[in-house]
N, C-alpha and C positions, 0 to 999 in steps of 0.2 A: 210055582214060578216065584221068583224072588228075586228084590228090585236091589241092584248094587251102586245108585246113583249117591251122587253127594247131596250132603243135608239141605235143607232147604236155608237160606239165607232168613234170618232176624226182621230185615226191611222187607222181605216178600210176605213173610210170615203174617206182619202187623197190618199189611195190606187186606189179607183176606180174613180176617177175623169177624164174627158177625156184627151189623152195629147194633148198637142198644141203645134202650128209650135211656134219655138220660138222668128218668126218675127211677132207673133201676140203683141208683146210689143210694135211691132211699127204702127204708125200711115198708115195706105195703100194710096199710092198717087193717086192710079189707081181707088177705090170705095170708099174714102174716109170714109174708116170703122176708127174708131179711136180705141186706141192703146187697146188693150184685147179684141178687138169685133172681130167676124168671119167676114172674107171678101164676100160681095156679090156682085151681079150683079149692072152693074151699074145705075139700075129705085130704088136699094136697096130692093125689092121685094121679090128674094129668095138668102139664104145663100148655099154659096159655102160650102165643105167641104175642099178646096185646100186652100190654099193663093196664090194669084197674085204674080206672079213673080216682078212686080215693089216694093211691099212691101219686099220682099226678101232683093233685093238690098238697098233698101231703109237702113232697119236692118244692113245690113253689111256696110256701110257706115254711119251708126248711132256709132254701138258699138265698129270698129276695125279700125286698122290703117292698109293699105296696103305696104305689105314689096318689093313690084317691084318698085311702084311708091314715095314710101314713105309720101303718104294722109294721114292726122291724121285724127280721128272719127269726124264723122259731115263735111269733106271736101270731095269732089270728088275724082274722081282716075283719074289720065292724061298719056298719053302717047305722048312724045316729046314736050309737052308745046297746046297739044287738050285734053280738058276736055271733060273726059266721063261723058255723062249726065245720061244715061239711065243702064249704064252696071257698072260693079267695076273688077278688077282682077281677076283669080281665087283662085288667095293666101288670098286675104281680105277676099272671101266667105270662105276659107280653117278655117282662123284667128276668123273669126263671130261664125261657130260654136264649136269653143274649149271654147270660150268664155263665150255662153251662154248653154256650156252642164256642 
C-alpha cells in the first residue's frame, strides 16, 4: 500500500515533535550524552526517557545566576565560602526554568 497524500505542513510538523527536558541543551556530566541527545545508561546502550539529575543541575548553573548565593552562570553556588559541586540552590533551579520556558 502506498500513501500519495500531500506533505505534511512545517506548522503541523513543529506541533508534534516530542518535548524535551530543557537541560537536554546541556551536555550530561553523569552519561556523558552531549547537548540535544537523550541521556542513557552509562555502557550508553539504552536511552533513558528521564534526564539525569546531574544534567539538571549541570543546565542551571549553565544558564542562571543564583539569587541566595549570588553565582553567576557557568559558576557554582557556595554556601559560607564551601562550594557546591554536585547541587545548586533551589532559587537557581527556580531562575533555570523561567529561563528556558
Amino acid at each position: 500500500m502506498t500513501t500519495t497524500g500531500a506533505p505534511m505542513p512545517a506548522s503541523l510538523r513543529a506541533t508534534l515533535r516530542t518535548v524535551r527536558h530543557p537541560a537536554q541543551a546541556t551536555p550530561c556530566p553523569h552519561c556523558r550524552a552531549s547537548a540535544g541527545r537523550s541521556c542513557t545508561t552509562v555502557s550508553g546502550r539504552i536511552t533513558l526517557a528521564e534526564v539525569h539529575p546531574g544534567r539538571i543541575v549541570a543546565h542551571a548553573r549553565r544558564v542562571a545566576a543564583c539569587g541566595r548565593c549570588d553565582a553567576q552562570p557557568g559558576h557554582p553556588c557556595h554556601d559560607d565560602g564551601t562550594t557546591r559541586h554536585d547541587t545548586v540552590h533551589a532559587e537557581r533551579h527556580l531562575t533555570a526554568e523561567e529561563v528556558t520556558a
